[in-house]
C-alpha positions as CSV (number, residue, x, y, z in Angstrom):
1,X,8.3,12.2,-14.3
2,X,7.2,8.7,-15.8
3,X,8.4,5.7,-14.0
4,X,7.6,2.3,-15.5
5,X,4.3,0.6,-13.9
6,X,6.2,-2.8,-13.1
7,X,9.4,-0.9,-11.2
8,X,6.6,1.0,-9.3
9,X,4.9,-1.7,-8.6
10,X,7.5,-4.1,-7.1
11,X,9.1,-1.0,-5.4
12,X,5.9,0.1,-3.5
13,X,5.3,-4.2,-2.6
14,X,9.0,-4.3,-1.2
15,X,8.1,-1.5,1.0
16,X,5.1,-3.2,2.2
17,X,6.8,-6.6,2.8
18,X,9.8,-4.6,4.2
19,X,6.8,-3.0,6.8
20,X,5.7,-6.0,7.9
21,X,2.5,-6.7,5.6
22,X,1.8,-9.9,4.9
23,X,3.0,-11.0,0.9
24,X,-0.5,-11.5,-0.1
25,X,-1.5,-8.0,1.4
26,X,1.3,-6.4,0.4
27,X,0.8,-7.3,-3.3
28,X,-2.7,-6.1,-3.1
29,X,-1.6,-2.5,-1.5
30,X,0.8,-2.5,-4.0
31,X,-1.3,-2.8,-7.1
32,X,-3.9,-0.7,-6.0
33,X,-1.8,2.0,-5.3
34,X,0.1,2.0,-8.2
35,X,-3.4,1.9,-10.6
36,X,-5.0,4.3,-9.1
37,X,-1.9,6.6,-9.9
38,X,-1.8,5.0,-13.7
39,X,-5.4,6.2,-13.6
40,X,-4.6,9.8,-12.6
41,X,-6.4,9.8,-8.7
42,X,-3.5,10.7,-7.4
43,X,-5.0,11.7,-3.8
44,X,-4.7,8.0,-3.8
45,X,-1.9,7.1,-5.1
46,X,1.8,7.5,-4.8
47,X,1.4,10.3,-3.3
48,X,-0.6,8.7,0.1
49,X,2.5,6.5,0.1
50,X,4.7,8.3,3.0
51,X,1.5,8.8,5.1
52,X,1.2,5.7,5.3
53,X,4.3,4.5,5.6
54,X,4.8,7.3,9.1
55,X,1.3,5.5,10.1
56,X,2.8,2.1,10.0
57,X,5.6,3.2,12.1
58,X,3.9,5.3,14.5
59,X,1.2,2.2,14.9
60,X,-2.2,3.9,13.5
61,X,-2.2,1.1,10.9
62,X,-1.6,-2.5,11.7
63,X,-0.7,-4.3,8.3
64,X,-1.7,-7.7,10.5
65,X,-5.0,-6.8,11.4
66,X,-8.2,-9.0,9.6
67,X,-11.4,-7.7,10.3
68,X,-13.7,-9.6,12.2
69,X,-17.8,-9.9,12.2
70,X,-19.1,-9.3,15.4
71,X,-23.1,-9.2,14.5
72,X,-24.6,-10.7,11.8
């Protein structure tokens, strides 16, 4: 199936926003996710989509959390 990379695209960052992710974060998810399918890795693409999504509502992934430096 071929999807166009644009619908993809704004359909994976409405999920994300939809999630909770911040809009720059969720942009960033979104376009990553969607490349790395146009360029064929697709162990980390669409197809990690619904894992994540089930992590984000069973609280394994925070789409708040910043990482912080503790040592320098």
């Amino acid at each position: 199936m071929r999807l166009p990379f644009d619908d993809v695209l704004a359909t994976l960052e409405r999920l994300y926003l939809g999630r909770g992710y911040p809009a720059a974060a969720a942009a960033l998810s979104a376009r990553l996710v969607a490349e790395t399918s146009l360029d064929g890795v697709y162990s980390h693409g669409l197809n990690r989509v619904p894992r994540v999504l089930a992590m984000i509502a069973n609280g394994s992934i925070v789409v708040d959390a910043a990482p912080e430096r503790l040592k320098g």
